[in-house]
C-alpha atoms as a printed R data frame, in Angstrom:
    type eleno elety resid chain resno       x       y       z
1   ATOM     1    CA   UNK     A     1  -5.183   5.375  -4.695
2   ATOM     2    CA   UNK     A     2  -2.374   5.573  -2.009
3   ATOM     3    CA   UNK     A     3  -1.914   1.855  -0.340
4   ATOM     4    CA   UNK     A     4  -0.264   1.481   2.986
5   ATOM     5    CA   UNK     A     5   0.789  -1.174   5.780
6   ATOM     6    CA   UNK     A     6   0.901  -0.852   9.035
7   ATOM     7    CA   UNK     A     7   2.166  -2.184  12.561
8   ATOM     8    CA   UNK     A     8  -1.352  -2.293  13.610
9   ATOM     9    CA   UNK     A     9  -1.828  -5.381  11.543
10  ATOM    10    CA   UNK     A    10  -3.685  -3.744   8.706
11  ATOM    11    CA   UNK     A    11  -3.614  -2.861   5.248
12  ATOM    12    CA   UNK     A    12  -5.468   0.451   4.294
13  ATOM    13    CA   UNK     A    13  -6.313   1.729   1.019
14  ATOM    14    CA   UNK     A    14  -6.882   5.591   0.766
15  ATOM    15    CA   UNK     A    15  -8.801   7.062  -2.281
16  ATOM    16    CA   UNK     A    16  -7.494  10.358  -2.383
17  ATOM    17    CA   UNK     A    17 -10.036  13.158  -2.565
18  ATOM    18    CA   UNK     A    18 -12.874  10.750  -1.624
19  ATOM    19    CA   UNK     A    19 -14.476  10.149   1.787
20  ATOM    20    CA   UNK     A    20 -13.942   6.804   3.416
21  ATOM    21    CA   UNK     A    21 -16.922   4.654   3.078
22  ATOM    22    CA   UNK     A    22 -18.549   2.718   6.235
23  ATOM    23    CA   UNK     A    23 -20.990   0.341   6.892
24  ATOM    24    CA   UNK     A    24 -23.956   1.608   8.556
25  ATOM    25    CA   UNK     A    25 -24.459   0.678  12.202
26  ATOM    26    CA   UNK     A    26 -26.492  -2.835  13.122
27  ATOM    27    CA   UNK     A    27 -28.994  -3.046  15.176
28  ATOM    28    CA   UNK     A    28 -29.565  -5.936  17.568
29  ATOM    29    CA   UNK     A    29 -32.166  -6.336  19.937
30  ATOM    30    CA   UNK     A    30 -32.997  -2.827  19.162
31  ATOM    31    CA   UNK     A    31 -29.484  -1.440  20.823
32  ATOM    32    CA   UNK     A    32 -26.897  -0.157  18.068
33  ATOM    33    CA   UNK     A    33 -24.130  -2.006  17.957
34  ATOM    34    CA   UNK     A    34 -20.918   0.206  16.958
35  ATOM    35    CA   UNK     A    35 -19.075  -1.383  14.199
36  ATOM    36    CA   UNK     A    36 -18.258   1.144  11.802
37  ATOM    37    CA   UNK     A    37 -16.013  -0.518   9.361
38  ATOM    38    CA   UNK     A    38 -13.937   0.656   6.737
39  ATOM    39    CA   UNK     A    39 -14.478  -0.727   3.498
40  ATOM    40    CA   UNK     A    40 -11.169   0.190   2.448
41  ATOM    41    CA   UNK     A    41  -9.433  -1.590   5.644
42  ATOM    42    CA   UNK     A    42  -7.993  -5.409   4.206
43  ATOM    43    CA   UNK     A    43  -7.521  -7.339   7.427
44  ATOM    44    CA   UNK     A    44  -5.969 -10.730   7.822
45  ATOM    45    CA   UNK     A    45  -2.453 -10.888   8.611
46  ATOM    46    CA   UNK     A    46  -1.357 -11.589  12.425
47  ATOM    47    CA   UNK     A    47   2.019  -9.237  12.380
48  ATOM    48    CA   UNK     A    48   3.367  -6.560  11.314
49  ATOM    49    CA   UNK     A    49   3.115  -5.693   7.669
50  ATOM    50    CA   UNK     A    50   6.778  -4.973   6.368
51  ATOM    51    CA   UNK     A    51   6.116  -4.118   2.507
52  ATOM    52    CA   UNK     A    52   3.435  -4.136  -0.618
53  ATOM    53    CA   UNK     A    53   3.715  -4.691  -3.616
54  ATOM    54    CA   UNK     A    54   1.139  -3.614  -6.458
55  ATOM    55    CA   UNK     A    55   1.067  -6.481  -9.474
56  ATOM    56    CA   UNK     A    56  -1.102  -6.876 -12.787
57  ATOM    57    CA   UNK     A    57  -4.737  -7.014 -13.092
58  ATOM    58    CA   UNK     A    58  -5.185  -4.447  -9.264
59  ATOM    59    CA   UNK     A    59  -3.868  -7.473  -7.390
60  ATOM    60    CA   UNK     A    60  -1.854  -6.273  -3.930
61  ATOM    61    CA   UNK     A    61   0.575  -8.550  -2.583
62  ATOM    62    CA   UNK     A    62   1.312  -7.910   0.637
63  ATOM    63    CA   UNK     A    63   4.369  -9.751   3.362
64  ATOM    64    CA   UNK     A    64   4.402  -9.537   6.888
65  ATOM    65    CA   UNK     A    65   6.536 -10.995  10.424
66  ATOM    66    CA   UNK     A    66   3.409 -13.589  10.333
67  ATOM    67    CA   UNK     A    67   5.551 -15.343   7.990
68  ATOM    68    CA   UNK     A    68   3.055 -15.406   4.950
69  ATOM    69    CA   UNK     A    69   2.302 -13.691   1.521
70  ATOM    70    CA   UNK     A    70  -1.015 -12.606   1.185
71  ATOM    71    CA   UNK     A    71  -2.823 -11.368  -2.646
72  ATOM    72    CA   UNK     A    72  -5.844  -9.108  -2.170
73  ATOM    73    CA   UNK     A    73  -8.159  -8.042  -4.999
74  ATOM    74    CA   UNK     A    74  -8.239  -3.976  -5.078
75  ATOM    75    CA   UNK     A    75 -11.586  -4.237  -7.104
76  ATOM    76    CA   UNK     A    76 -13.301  -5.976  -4.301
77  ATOM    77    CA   UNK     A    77 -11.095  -5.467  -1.000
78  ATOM    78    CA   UNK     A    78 -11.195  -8.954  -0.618
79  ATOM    79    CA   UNK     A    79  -8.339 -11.836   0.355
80  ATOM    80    CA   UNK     A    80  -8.158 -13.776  -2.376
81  ATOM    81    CA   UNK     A    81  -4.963 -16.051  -1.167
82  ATOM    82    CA   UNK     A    82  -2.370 -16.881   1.200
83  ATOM    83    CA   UNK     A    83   0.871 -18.599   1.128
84  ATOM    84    CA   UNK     A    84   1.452 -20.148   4.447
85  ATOM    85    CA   UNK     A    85   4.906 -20.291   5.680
86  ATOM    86    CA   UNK     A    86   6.413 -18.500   2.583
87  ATOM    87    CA   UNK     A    87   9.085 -18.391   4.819
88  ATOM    88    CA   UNK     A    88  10.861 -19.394   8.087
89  ATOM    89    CA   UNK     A    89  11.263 -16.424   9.651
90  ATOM    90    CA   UNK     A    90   9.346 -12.985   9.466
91  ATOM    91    CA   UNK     A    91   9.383 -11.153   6.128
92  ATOM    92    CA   UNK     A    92  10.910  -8.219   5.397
93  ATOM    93    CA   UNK     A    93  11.104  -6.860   1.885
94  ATOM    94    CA   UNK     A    94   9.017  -7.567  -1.406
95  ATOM    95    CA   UNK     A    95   9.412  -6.535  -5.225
96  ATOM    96    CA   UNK     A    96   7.699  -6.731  -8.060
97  ATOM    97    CA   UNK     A    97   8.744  -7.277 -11.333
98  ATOM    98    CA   UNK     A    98   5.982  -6.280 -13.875
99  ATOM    99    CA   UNK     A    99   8.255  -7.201 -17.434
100 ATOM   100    CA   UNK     A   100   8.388 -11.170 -15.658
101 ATOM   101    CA   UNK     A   101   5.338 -11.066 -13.570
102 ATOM   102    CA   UNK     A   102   7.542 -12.224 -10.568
103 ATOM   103    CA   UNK     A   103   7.481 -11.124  -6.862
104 ATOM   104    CA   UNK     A   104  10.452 -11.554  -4.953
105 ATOM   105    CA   UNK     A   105  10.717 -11.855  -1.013
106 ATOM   106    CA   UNK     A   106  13.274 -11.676   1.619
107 ATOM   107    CA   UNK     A   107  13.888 -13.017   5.157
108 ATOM   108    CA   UNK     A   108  15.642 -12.896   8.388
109 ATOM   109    CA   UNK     A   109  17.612 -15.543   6.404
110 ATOM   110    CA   UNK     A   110  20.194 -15.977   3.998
111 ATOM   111    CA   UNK     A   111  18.162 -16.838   0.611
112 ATOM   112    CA   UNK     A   112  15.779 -14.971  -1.275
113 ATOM   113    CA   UNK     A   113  12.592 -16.568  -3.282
114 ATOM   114    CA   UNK     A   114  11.302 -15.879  -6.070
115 ATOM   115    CA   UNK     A   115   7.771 -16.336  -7.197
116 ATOM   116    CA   UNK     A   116   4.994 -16.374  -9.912
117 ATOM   117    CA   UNK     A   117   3.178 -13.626  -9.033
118 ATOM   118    CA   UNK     A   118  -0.507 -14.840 -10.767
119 ATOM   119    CA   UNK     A   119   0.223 -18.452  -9.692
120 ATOM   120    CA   UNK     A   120   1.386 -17.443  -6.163
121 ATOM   121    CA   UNK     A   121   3.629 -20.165  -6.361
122 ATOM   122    CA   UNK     A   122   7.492 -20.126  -5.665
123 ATOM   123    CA   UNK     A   123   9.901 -20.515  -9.304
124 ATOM   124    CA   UNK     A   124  13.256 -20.461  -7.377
125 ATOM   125    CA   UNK     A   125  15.420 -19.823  -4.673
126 ATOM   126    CA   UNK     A   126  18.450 -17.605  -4.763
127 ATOM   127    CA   UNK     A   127  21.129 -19.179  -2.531
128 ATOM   128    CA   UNK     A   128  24.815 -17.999  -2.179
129 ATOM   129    CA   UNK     A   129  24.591 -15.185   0.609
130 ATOM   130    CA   UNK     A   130  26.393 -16.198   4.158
131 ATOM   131    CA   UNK     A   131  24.088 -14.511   6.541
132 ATOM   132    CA   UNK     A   132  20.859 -12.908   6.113
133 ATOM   133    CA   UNK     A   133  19.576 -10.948   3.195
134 ATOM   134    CA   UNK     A   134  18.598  -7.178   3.817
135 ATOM   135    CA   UNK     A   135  16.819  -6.235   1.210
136 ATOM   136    CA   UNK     A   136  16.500  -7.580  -2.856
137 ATOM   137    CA   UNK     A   137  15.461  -5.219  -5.821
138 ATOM   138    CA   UNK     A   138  14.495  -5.743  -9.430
139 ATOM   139    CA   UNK     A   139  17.011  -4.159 -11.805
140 ATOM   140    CA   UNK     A   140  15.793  -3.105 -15.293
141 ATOM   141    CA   UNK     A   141  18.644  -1.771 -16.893
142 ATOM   142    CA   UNK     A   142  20.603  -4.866 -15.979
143 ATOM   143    CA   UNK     A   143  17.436  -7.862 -16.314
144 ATOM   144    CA   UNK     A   144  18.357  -9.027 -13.377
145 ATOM   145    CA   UNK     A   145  17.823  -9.179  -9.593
146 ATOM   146    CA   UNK     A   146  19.754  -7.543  -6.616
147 ATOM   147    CA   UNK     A   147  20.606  -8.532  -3.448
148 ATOM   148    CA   UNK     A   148  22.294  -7.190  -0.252
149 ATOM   149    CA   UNK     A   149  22.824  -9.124   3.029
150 ATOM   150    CA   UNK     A   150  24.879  -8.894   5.919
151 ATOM   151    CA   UNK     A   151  27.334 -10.364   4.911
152 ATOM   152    CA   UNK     A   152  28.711  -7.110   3.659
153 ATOM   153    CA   UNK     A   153  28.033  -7.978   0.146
154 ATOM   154    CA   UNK     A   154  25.945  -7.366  -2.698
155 ATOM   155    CA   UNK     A   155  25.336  -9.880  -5.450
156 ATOM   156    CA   UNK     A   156  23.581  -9.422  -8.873
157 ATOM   157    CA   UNK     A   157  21.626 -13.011 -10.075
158 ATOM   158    CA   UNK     A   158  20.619 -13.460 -14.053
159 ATOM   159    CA   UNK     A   159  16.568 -14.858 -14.102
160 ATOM   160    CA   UNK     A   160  17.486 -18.370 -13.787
161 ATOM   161    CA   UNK     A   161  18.711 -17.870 -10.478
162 ATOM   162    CA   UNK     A   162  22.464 -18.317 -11.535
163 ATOM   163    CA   UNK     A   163  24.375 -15.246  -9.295
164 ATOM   164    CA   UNK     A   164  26.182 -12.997 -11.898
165 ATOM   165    CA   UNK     A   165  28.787 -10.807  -9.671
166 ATOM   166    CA   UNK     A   166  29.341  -9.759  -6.264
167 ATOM   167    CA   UNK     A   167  30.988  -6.600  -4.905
168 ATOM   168    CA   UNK     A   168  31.447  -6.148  -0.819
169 ATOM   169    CA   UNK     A   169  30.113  -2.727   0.507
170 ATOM   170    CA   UNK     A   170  31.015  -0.914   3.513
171 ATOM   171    CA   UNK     A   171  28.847   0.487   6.193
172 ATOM   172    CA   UNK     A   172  27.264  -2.413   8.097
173 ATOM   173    CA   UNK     A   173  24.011  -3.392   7.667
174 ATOM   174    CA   UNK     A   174  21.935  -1.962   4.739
175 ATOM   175    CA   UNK     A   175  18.616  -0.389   5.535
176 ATOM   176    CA   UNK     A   176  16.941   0.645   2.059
177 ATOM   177    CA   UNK     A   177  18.105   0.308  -1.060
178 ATOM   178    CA   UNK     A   178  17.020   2.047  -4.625
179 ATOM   179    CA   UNK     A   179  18.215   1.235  -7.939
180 ATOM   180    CA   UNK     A   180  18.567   4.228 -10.391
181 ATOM   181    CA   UNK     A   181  17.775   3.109 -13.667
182 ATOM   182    CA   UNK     A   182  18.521   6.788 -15.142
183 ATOM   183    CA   UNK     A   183  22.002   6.802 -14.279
184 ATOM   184    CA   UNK     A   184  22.485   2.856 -13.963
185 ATOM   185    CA   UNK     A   185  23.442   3.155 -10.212
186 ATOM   186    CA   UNK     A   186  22.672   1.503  -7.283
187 ATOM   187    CA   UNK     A   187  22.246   3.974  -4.231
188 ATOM   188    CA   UNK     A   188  22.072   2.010  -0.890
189 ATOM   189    CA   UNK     A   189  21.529   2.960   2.746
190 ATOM   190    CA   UNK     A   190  23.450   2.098   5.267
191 ATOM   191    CA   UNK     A   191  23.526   1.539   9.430
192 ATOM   192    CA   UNK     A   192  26.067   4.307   9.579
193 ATOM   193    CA   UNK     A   193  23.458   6.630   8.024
194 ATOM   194    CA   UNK     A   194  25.534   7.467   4.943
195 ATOM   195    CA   UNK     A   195  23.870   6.854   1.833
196 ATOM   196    CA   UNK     A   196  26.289   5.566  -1.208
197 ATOM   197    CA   UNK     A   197  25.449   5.195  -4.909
198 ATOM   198    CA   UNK     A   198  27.727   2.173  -6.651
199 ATOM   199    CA   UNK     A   199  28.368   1.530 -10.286
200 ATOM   200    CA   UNK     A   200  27.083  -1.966 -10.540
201 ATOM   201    CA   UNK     A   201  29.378  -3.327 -13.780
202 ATOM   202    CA   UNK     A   202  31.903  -2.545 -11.356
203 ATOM   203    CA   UNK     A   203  31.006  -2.091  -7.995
204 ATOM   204    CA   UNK     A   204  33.233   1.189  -7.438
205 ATOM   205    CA   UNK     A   205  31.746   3.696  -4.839
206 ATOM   206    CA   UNK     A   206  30.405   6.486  -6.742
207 ATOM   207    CA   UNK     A   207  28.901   8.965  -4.794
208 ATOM   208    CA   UNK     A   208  28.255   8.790  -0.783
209 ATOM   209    CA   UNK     A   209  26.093  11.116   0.968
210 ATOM   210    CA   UNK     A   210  26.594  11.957   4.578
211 ATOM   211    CA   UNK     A   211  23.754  14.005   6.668
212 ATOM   212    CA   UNK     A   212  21.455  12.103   8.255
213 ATOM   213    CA   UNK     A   213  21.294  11.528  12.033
214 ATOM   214    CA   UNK     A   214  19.866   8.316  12.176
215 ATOM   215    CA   UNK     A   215  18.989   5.281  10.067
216 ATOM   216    CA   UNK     A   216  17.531   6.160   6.837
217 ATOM   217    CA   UNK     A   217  14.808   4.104   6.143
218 ATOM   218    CA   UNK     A   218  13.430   4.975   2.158
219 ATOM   219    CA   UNK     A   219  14.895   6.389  -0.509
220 ATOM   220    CA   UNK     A   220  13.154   7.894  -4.261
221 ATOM   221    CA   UNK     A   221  14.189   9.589  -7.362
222 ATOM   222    CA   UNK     A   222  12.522  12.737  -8.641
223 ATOM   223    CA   UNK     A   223  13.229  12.564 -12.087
224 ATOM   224    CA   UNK     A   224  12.470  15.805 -13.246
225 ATOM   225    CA   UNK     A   225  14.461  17.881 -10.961
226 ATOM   226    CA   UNK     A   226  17.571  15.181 -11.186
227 ATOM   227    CA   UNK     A   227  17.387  14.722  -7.379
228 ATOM   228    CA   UNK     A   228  17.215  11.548  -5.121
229 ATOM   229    CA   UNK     A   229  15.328  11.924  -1.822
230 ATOM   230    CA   UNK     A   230  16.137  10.265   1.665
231 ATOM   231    CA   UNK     A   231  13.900   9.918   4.662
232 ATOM   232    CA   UNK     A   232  15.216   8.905   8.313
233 ATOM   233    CA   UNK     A   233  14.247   8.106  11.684
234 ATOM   234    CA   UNK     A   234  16.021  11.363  12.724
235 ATOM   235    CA   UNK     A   235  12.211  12.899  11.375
236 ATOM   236    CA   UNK     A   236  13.850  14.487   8.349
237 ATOM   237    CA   UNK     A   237  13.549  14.374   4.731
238 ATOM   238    CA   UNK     A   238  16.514  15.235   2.703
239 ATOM   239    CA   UNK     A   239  17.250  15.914  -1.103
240 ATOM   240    CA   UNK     A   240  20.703  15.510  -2.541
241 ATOM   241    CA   UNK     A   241  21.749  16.021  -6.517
242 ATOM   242    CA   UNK     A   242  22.099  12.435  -8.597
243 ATOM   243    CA   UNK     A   243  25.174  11.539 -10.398
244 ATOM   244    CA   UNK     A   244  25.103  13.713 -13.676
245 ATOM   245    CA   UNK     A   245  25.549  10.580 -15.480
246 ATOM   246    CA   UNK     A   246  27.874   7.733 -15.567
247 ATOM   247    CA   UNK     A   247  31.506   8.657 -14.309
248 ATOM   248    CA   UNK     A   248  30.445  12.212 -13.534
249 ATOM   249    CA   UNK     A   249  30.656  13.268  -9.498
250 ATOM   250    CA   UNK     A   250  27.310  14.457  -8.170
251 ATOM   251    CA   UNK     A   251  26.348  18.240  -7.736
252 ATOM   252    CA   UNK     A   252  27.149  19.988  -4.808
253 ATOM   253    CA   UNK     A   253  25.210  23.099  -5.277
């Protein structure tokens, strides 16, 4: 299944190859009453939703501007909790790490939370950034979470919560971020539309790729064909060569 949020308040869950399923119109005092509902439409938050995350056992978690953390059951299509005021300000970014069974979430603020992701309840608080935190990632190659903010830097925290290293990055604000655990890279997007991939043991600039016309707002790896992909408000999708491997300058053909 293919799950996706949207501005419109809704989350919608689309079975690929199979027809949507509805409910069949009521009747009440004999005039139909329109209310064709999708079963695979999960309403309940009251802004927009910024990011999902899929965890164990088909749970969806799911953040939004409304300020809360909802968990929906993908079996039934049903809420099954809500963490009110998970944070102060509207939400922004979510990850999932499966290996700790933690979710992590991000704010127009300058700390990030972590939480137990089957408890729904919050293990810790990463604190250390001066302004507020852009987006946060799970690494695998390095155990450890990432973080950029606007304070122009990017910090690296063990799984106590204890912040590793730091290394400052240039291009303002950072829109999307990917970590590359194939080449053990970091490749961020940035406000200036360039896209740069960063050696984190060391924080040196790698790679940056320049082409986009406006903000680039996801970024993927295609594995197979040793490619990264980069999508932008400027209604493009572009594909670039990844690093060949650590130290190694991308392709340019």
């Amino acid at each position: 299944v293919l799950v996706t949020g949207s501005e419109d308040l809704t989350i919608r869950i689309w079975e690929l190859g199979v027809a949507a399923a509805v409910k069949p119109l009521k009747k009440e005092d004999g005039v139909e009453e329109d209310v064709n509902i999708n079963l695979n439409i999960l309403v309940g938050h009251e802004g927009r939703i910024t990011a999902l995350a899929c965890c164990s056992d088909q749970v969806l978690a799911s953040v939004s501007h409304d300020k809360t953390m909802r968990f929906w059951d993908l079996h039934t299509r049903h809420e099954i909790d809500v963490v009110e005021a998970a944070h102060d300000s509207p939400i922004h970014s979510l990850e999932y790490c499966e290996t700790r069974e933690e979710l992590a979430t991000a704010a127009h603020e300058p700390n990030v939370k972590i939480w137990c992701s089957f408890k729904h309840s919050l293990k810790m608080v990463l604190t250390g950034h001066t302004a507020d935190v852009t987006q946060v990632k799970w690494c695998k190659f390095k155990t450890c979470w990432i973080t950029a903010a606007d304070d122009e830097t990017i910090r690296l925290w063990d799984t106590e919560g204890v912040e590793l290293s730091k290394f400052v990055f240039k291009g303002e604000s950072m829109t999307c971020m990917y970590v590359d655990n194939k080449h053990e890279l970091l490749l961020c997007a940035m406000i200036d539309r360039a896209i740069r991939a960063y050696e984190l043991e060391t924080g040196d600039l790698v790679q940056k790729y320049k082409g986009h016309h406006d903000m680039v707002r996801q970024l993927a790896y295609v594995e197979e064909r040793g490619q990264y992909l980069s999508c932008s408000w400027d209604k493009t999708i572009r594909i670039w060569w990844a690093p060949k491997g650590k130290g190694h300058e991308a392709r340019t053909d």
